[in-house]
LOBAFI-140233 format. One line per 3 residues: number of its first residue (from 1); their letters; for each residue x, y, z of C-alpha. Coordinates in steps of 0.05 Angstrom, whole numbers, plus 5000, padded with zeros to 4 digits. Example, Ala and Ser with C-alpha at 12.3 -4.5 7.8 and 13.67 -1.06 7.14 Angstrom:
<sites>
1 = as = 5246 4910 5156 ~ 5273 4979 5143
</sites>
This chain:
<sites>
1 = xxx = 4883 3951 4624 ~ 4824 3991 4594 ~ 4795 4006 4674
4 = xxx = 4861 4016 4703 ~ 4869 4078 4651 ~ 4813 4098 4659
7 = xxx = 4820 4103 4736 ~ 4888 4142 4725 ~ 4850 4195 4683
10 = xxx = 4798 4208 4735 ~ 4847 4213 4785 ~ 4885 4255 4738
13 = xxx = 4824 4304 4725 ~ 4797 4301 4799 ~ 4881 4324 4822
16 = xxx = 4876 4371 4772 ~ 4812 4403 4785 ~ 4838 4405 4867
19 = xxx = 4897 4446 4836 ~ 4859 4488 4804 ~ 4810 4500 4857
22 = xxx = 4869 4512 4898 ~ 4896 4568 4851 ~ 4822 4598 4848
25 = xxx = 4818 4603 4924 ~ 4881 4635 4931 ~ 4871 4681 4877
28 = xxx = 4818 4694 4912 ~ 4854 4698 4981 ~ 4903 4752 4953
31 = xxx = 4840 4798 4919 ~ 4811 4804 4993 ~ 4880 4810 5032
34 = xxx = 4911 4871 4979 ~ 4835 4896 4977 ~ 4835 4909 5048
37 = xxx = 4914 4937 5049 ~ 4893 4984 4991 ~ 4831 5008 5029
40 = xxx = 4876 5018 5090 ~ 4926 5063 5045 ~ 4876 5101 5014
43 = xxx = 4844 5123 5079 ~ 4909 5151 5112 ~ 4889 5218 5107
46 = xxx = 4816 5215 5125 ~ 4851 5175 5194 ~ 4894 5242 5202
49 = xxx = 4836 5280 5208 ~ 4791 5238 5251 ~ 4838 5228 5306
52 = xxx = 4881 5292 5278 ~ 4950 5260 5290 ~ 5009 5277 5252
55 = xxx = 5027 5240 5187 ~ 5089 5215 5226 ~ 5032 5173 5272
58 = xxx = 4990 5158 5211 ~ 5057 5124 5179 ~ 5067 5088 5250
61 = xxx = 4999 5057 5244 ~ 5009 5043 5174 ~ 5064 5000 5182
64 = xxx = 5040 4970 5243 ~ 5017 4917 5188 ~ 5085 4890 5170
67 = xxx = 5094 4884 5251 ~ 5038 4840 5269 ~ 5060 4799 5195
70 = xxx = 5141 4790 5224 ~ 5114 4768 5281 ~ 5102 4699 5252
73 = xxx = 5135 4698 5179 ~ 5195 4663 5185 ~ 5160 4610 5228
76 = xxx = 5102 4612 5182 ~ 5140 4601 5125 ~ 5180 4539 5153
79 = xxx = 5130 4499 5189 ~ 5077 4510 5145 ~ 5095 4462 5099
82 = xxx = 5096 4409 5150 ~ 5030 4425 5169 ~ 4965 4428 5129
85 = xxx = 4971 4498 5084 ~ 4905 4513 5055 ~ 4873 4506 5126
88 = xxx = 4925 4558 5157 ~ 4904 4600 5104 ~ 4833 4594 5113
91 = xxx = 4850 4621 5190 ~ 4897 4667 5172 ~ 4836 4698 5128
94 = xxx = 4797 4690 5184 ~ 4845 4732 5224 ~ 4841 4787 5169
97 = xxx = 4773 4792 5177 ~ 4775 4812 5262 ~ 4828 4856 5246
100 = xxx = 4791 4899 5194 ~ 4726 4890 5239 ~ 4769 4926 5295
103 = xxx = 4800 4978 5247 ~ 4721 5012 5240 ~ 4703 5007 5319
106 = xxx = 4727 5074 5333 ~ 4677 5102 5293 ~ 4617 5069 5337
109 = xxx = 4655 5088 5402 ~ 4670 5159 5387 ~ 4626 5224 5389
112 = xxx = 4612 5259 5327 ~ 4671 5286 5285 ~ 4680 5366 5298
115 = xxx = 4726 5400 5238 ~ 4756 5475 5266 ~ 4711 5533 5240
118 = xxx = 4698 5601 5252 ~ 4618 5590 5219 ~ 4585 5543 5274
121 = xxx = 4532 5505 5252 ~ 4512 5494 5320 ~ 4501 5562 5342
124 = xxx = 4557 5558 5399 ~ 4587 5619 5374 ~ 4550 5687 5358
127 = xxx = 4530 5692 5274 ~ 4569 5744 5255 ~ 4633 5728 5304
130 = xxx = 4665 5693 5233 ~ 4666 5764 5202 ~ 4701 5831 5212
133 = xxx = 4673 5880 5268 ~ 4726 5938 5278 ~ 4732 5953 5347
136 = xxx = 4687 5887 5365 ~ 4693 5853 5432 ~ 4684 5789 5410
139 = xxx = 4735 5738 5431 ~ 4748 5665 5406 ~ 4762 5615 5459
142 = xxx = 4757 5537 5435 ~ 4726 5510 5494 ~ 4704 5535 5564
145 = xxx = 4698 5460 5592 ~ 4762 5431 5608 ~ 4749 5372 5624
148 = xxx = 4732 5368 5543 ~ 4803 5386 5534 ~ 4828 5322 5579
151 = xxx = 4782 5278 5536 ~ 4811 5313 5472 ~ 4876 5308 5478
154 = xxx = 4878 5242 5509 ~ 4835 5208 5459 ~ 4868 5150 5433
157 = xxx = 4825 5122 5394 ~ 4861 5111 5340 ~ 4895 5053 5383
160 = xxx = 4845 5019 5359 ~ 4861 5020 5281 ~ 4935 5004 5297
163 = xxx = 4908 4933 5340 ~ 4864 4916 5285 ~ 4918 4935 5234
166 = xxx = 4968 4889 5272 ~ 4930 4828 5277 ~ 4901 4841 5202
169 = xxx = 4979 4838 5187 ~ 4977 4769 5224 ~ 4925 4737 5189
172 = xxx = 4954 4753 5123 ~ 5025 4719 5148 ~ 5010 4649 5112
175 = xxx = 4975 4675 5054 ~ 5040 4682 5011 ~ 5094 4636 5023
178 = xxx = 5050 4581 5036 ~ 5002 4598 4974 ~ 5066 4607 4931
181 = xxx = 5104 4543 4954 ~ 5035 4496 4948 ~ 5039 4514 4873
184 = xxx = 5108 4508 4860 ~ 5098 4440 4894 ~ 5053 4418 4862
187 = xxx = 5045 4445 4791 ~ 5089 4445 4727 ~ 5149 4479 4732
190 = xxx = 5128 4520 4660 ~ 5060 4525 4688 ~ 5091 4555 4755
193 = xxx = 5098 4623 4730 ~ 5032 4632 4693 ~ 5005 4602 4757
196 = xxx = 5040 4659 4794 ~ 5014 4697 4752 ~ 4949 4701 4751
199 = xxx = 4955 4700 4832 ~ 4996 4770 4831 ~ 4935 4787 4784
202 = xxx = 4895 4776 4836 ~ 4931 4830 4875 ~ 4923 4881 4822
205 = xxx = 4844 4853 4828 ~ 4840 4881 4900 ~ 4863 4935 4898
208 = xxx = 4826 4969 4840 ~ 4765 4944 4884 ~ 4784 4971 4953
211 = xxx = 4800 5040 4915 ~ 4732 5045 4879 ~ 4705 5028 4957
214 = xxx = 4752 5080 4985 ~ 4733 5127 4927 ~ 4667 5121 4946
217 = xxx = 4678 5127 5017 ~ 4713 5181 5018 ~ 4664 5225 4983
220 = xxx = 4610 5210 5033 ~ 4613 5247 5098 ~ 4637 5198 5158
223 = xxx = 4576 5221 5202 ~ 4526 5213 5145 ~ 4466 5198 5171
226 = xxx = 4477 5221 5239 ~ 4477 5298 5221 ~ 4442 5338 5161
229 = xxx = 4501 5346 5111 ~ 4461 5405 5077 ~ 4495 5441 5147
232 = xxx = 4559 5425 5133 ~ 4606 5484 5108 ~ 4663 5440 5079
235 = xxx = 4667 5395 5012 ~ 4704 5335 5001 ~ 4761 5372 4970
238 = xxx = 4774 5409 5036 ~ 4832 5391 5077 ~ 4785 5382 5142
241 = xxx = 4736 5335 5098 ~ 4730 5264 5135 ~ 4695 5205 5099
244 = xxx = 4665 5143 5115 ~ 4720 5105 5122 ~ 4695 5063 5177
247 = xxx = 4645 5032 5123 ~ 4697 4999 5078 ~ 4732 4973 5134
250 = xxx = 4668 4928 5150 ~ 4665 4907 5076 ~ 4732 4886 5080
253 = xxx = 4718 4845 5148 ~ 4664 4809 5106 ~ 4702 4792 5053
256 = xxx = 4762 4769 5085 ~ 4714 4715 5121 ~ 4684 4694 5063
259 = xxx = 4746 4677 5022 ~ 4774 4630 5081 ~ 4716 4578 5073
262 = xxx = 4746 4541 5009 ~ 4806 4529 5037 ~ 4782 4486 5096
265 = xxx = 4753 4436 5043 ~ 4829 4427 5002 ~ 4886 4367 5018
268 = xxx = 4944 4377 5046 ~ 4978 4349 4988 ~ 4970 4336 4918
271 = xxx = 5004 4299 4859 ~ 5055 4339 4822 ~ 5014 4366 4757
274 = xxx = 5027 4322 4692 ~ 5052 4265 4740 ~ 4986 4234 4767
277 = xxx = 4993 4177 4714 ~ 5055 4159 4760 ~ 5024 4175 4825
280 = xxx = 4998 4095 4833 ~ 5065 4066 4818 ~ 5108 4120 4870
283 = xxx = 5048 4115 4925 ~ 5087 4070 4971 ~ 5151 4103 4958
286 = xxx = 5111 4159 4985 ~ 5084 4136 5043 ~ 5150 4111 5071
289 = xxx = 5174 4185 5063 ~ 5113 4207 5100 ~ 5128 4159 5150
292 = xxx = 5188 4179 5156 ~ 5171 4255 5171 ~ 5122 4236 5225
295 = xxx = 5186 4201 5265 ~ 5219 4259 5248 ~ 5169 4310 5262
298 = xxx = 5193 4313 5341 ~ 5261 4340 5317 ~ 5226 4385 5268
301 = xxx = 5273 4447 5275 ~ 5337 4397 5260 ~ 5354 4436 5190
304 = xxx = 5331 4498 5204 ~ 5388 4533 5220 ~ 5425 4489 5167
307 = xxx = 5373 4522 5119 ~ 5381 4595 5136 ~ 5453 4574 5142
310 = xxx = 5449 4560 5065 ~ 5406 4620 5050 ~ 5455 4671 5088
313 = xxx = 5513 4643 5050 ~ 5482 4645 4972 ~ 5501 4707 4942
316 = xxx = 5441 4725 4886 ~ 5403 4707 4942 ~ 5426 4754 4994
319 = xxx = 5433 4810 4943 ~ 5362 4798 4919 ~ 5339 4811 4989
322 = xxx = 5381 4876 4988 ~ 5348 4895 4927 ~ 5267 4884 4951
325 = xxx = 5294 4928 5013 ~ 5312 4988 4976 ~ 5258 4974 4929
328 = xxx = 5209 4964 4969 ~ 5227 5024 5023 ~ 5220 5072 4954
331 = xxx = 5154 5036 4935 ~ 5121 5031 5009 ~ 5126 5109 5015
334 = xxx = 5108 5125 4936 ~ 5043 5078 4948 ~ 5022 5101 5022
337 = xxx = 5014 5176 5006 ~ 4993 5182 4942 ~ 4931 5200 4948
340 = xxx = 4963 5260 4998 ~ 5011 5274 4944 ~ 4954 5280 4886
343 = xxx = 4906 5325 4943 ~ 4955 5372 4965 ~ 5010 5380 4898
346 = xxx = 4949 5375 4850 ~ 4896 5405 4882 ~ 4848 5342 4883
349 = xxx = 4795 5312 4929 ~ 4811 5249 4972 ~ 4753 5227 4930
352 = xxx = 4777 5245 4862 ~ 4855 5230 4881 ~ 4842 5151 4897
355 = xxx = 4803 5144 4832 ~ 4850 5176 4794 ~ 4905 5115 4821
358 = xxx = 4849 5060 4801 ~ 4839 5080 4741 ~ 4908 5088 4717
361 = xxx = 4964 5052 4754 ~ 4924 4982 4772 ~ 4891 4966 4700
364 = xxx = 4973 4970 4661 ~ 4996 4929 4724 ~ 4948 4874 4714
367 = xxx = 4965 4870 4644 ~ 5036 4868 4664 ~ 5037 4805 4708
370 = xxx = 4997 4775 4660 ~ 5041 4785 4598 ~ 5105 4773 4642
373 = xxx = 5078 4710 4661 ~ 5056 4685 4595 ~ 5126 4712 4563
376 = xxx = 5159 4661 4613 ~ 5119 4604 4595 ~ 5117 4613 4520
379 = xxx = 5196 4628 4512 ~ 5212 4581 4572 ~ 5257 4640 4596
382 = xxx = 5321 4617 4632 ~ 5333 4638 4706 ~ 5393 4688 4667
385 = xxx = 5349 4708 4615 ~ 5292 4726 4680 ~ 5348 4769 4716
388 = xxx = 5367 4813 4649 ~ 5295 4823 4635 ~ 5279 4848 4708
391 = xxx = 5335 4882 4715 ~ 5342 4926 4636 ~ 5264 4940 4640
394 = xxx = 5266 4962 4706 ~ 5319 5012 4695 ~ 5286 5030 4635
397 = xxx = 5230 5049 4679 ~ 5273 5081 4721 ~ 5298 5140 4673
400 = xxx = 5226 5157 4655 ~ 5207 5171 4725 ~ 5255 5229 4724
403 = xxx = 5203 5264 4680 ~ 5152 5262 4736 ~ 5201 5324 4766
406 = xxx = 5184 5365 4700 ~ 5106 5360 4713 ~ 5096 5417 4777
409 = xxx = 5047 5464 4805 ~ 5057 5520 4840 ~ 5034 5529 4918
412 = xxx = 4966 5550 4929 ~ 4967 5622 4939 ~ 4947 5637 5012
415 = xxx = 4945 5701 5042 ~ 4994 5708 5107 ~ 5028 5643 5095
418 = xxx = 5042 5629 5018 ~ 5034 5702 4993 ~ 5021 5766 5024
421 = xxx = 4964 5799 5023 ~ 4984 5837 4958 ~ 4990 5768 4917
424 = xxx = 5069 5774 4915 ~ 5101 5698 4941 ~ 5138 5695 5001
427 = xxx = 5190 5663 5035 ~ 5160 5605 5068 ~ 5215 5608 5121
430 = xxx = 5209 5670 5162 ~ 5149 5651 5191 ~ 5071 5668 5167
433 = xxx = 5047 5738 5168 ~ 4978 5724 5187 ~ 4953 5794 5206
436 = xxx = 4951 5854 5149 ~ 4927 5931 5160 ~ 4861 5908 5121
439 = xxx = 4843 5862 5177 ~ 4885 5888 5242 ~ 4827 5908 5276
442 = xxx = 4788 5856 5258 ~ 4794 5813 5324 ~ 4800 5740 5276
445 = xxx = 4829 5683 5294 ~ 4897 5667 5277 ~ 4904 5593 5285
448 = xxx = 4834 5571 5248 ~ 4834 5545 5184 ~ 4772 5556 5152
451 = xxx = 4795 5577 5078 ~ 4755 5623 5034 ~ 4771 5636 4957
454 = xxx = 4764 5710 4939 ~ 4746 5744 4865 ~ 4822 5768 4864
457 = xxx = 4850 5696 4860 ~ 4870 5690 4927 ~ 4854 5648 4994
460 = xxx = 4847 5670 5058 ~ 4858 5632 5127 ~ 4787 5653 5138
463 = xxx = 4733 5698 5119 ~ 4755 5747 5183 ~ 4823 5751 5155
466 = xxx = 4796 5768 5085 ~ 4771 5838 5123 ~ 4698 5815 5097
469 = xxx = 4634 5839 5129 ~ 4574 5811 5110 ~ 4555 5747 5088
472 = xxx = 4494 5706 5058 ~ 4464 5643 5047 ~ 4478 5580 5091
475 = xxx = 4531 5521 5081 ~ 4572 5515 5026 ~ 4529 5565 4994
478 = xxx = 4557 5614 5033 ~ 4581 5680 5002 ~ 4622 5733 5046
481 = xxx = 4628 5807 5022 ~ 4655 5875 5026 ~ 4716 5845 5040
484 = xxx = 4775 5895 5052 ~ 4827 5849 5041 ~ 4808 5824 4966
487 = xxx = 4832 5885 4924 ~ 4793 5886 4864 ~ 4744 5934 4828
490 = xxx = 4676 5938 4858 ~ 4644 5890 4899 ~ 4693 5848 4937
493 = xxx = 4675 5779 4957 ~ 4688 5709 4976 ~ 4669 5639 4977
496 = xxx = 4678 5577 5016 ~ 4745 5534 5003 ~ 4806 5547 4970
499 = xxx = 4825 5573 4903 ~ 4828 5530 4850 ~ 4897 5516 4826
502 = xxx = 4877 5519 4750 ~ 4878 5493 4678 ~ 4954 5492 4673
505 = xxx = 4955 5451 4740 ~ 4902 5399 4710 ~ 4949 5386 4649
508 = xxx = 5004 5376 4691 ~ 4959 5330 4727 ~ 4947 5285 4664
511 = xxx = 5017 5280 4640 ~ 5034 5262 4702 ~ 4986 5207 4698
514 = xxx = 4998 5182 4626 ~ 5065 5177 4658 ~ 5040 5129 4712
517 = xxx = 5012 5086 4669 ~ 5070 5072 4625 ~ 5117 5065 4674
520 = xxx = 5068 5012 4721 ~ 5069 4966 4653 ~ 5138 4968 4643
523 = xxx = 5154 4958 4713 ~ 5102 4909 4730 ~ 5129 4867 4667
526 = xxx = 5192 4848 4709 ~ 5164 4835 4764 ~ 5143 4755 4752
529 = xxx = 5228 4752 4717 ~ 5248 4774 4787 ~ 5212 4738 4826
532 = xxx = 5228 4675 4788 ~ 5297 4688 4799 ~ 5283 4691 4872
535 = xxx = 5249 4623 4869 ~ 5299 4588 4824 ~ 5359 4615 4857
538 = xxx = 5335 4569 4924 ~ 5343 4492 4936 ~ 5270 4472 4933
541 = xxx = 5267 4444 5002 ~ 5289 4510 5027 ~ 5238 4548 4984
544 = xxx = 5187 4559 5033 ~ 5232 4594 5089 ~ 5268 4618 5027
547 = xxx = 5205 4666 5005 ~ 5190 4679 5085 ~ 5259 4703 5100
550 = xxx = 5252 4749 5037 ~ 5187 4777 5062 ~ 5213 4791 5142
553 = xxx = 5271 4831 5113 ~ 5234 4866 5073 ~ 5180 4878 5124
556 = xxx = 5229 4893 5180 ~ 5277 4939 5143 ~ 5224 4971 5094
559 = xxx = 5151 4959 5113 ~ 5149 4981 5183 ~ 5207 5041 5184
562 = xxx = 5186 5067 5115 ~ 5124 5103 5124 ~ 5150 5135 5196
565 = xxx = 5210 5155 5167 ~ 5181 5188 5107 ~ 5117 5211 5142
568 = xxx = 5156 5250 5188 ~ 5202 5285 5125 ~ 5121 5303 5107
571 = xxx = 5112 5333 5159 ~ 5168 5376 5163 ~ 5142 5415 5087
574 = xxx = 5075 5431 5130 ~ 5058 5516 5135 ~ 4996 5512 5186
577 = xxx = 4976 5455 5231 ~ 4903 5446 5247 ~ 4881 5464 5323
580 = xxx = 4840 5422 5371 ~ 4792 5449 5422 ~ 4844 5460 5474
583 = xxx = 4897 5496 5428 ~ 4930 5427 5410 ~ 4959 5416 5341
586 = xxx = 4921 5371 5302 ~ 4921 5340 5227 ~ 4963 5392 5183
589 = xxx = 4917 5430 5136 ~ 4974 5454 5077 ~ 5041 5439 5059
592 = xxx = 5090 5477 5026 ~ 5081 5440 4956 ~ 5147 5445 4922
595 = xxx = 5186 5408 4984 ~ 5139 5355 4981 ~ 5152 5340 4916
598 = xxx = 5228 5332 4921 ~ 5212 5289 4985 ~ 5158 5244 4952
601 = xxx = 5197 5240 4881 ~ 5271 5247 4903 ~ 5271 5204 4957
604 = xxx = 5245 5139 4922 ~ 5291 5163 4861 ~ 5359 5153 4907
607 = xxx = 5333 5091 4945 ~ 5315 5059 4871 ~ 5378 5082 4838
610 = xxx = 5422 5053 4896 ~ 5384 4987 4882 ~ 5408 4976 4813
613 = xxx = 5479 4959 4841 ~ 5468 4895 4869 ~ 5427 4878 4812
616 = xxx = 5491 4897 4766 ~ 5522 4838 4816 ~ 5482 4789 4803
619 = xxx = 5481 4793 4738 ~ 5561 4782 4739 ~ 5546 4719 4787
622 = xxx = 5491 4688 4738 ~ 5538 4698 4679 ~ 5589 4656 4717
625 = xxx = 5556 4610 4755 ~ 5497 4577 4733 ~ 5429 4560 4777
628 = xxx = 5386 4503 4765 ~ 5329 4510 4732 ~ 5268 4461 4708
631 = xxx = 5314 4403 4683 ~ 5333 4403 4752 ~ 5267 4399 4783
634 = xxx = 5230 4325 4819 ~ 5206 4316 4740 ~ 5276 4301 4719
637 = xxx = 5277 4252 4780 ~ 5217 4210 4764 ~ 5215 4213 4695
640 = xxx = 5284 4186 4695 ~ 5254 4132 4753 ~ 5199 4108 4703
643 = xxx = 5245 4110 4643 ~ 5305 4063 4669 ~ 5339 4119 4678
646 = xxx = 5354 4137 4750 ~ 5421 4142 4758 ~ 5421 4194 4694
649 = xxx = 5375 4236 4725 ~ 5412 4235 4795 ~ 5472 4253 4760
652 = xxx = 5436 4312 4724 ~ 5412 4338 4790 ~ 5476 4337 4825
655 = xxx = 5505 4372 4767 ~ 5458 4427 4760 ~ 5440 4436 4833
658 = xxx = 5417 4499 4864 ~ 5486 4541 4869 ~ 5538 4503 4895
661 = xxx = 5562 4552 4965 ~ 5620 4531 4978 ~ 5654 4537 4907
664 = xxx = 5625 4603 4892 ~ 5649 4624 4968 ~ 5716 4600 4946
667 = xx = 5719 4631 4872 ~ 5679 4707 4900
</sites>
């Protein structure tokens, strides 16, 4: 007796430690997959100006992801639990890893990158042709080769990123539902939230990594190396600034890899957690049921349609998947141009912008899941209780994102297209005024944006346009004077860049983010409620397609169509566009600051507010209907097996089962 309990606590500690392995690898699974979708939102911009596409395009290839990850969900979802998970996650990782490799290929296969100025660093143009000569003859034509304007316009290079984004989205396909349904499988059904837990803390993990990489990257020039930066006449907070973001994307290939190996080393199966004393006695009971799926493994899509037939007909289901589409749509275009909304509103560097998100919206998320989870476990919160705590914190977090409209800046005063030339705001719709009489006979360029800040406050399109007439030093150094534009007192000059948008603007900045930070906690302390209530709302043999179907619709109606969608609405607020050697349009340079904000705050504000409806709804349908919840679980089952209790426990089950369709059908 003494041996035989001995071998059920090894085999208890050895199951265990396989579990926990498991949870360790796919924490680690969900750091490098949200690590590499971070890095890929965070470089948006510096993608706009490499291939200088519209934001429109950028969102396209953006939610190219959540293509290449419908592709396969649904069927991921279902028949991955008849096949071996942790090894289609250890290839889906794999996947991940080609995908990001691809994403940075451009960057070998491309010439230099060449950002629109009127100072050439390579001498192609004539050193004074950037400044005003009354009555000159100079003339400024972007190319005299045209078969450089062919290869301009028709580079599409950036068909590259969206491949490699597509297939990236492929590889991550089985991380999630399968991850997710191998714990609830397998561990405690108390534990199974904390469990979830610390996975979703995982994906707060990633990302505060891939946006110190993107930080990084960002701030170092994406031709480093290949060209003396000391040359370069443009900072990282310039519009036309591109950074490495080719190099992240190869650190994100490497990782990916490297998380896949500990999967291929895990069991298909495992003993449910806090059972394994009982595993001996149910073994052949097991096997039969095994046995019984490989006969039926040639009919293997027999209750498939009987399972989505379930899904489609329960009600807190269906209007949870509502809800995570509105959500989700708001959140997708909040998240993917951020960072644009922090550079251009705010006045801060791609650089500076990313940081800024680490450092204050991951760290209070983290914490979130964390606490959520642990208040679950402690309080063993009911699937009602789950749905009231999601639901009242999230609308508490709700009314405090209307004070992000209170915390504004002003446009960035440019001359010709914000202001005119006298520093008195304009209407942003009749058009821009480029030319003034200070700089009518200058001869500038009217389309080139190559801002300079001058000692009266204001920017200019250029140092021609700001009348100026002399310059010295070299690079960023560079200081312009006599400028006949800039009407101050004495010696009129300029520098490189434009304005900055000052103190006030910084304050607004950091109540903006304190804001961020309180709301992220708040909201992120729902989010493991919800999501229980999405998991206990299911029968658990329809849990797996349960969580795919969940993610499809909210990939297919939210994902993919969000950032086009709202991309587009960006570009509509943008004053000049950038121009390409041939006259082209490229990336846009400014927008018109105050319609971006209603876009990128009142948007996500009506999608959000719309989604507390159904959530009203289902709180009605809990408060008449009850779900089953542990007591309804396969513990009940064999603890009532090994007690003398069967019959109880079948009785319990069928009373408590996962909501009965066809009476609520009847009674809605």
């Amino acid at each position: 007796m003494g041996e035989t309990e001995k071998r059920i606590e090894t085999h208890r500690i050895r199951c265990l430690s396989k579990l926990k392995m498991f949870l360790l690898a796919i924490t680690c699974a969900y750091v490098s997959k949200t690590l590499s979708g971070s890095y890929m939102n965070s470089m948006l911009t510096q993608i706009e100006r490499q291939f200088n596409i519209p934001t429109s395009l950028v969102g396209f290839i953006n939610g190219s992801f959540e293509i290449g990850n419908l592709l396969l969900i649904i069927f991921v979802s279902y028949f991955g639990t008849k096949l071996h998970r942790p090894i289609m996650i250890g290839v889906g990782c794999v996947v991940m890893g080609l995908g990001c490799f691809l994403q940075s290929l451009p960057h070998f296969l491309m010439d230099r990158y060449e950002y629109e100025s009127t100072v050439s660093v390579s001498g192609n143009l004539s050193s004074n042709s950037f400044l005003c000569m009354e009555n000159g003859t100079q003339s400024f034509k972007p190319t005299e080769d045209p078969s450089e304007c062919v290869k301009e316009v028709k580079s599409l290079m950036w068909v590259y990123v969206l491949v490699g984004n597509i297939i990236r989205g492929i590889g991550e396909t089985p991380i999630m539902p399968l991850g997710i349904s191998y714990i609830e499988d397998f561990a405690k059904s108390e534990n199974s939230p904390l469990y979830i837990g610390f996975i979703e803390t995982g994906a707060i993990i990633g990302p505060l990594i891939g946006l110190s990489l993107a930080s990084f990257c960002a701030n170092v020039y994406v031709d480093t190396g290949s060209v003396n930066t000391d040359d370069l006449t443009i900072t990282p907070i310039d519009t036309r600034w591109v950074g490495a973001w080719w190099f992240g994307f190869l650190v994100c290939a490497g990782v990916n890899v490297l998380t896949a190996i500990p999967f291929f080393v895990l069991p298909k199966t495992l003993p449910k957690e806090g059972l394994e004393d009982m595993a001996e006695t149910v073994k052949n009971d097991k096997e039969e049921k095994q046995s019984e799926v490989r006969k039926k493994r040639v009919g293997i899509t027999k209750d498939f349609l009987p399972f989505m037939k379930s899904l489609l007909c329960n009600p807190v289901y269906m209007l949870f998947i509502l809800i995570s589409v509105l959500q989700f749509n708001a959140f997708v275009n909040m998240i993917s141009f951020m960072p644009k909304y922090l550079e251009q509103h705010y006045g801060k560097s791609a650089s500076d912008a990313i940081f800024l998100i680490g450092i204050y919206n991951l760290p209070p998320i983290c914490i979130g899941y964390i606490v959520g989870g642990l208040i679950m476990k402690k309080f063993k919160i009911t699937v009602i209780q789950a749905a009231h705590i999601g639901c009242w914190l999230s609308l508490i977090e709700y009314l405090l994102y209307f004070l992000c409209f209170l915390m504004i800046c002003d446009n960035s005063s440019v001359a010709g297209i914000t202001t005119s030339y006298e520093g008195v705001p304009q209407d942003l719709h009749v058009g821009n005024v480029i030319l003034a009489d200070c700089n009518m006979d200058c001869n500038c360029p009217t389309k080139i944006w190559d801002p300079v800040c001058g000692n009266d406050g204001l920017s200019y399109m250029s140092a021609c346009l700001a009348g100026c007439e002399t310059s010295s030093g070299t690079g960023i150094n560079m200081v312009f004077q006599n400028c006949s534009c800039i009407q101050t007192p004495g010696n009129s000059s300029a520098v490189l860049g434009l304005c900055d948008k000052g103190q006030d603007c910084s304050m607004m900045l950091q109540y903006f983010l304190i804001l961020s930070v309180v709301s992220s906690f708040i909201y992120s302390l729902s989010a493991i409620p919800g999501y229980m209530v999405l998991l206990r709302c299911i029968k658990p043999e329809e849990k797996s397609l349960g969580v795919g179907l969940h993610a499809f619709c909210t990939r297919v109606l939210a994902g993919i169509p969000a950032p086009i969608y709202f991309g587009a609405l960006v570009d509509s607020t943008c004053l000049h566009w950038g121009t390409l050697k041939c006259g082209e349009s490229g990336a846009c340079r400014i927008y018109d600051s105050t319609n971006f904000r209603y876009i990128y705050l009142g948007l996500p504000a009506a999608l959000r507010g719309s989604s507390y409806i159904p959530a009203f709804l289902i709180l009605i349908i809990l408060r008449k209907y009850r779900l089953p919840e542990e007591n309804a679980s396969s513990e009940t089952m064999l603890e009532a097996k090994f007690t003398g209790k069967e019959n109880e426990g079948k009785e319990t089950d069928q009373n408590s089962k996962v909501l009965n369709d066809d009476e609520l059908k009847t009674k809605l």
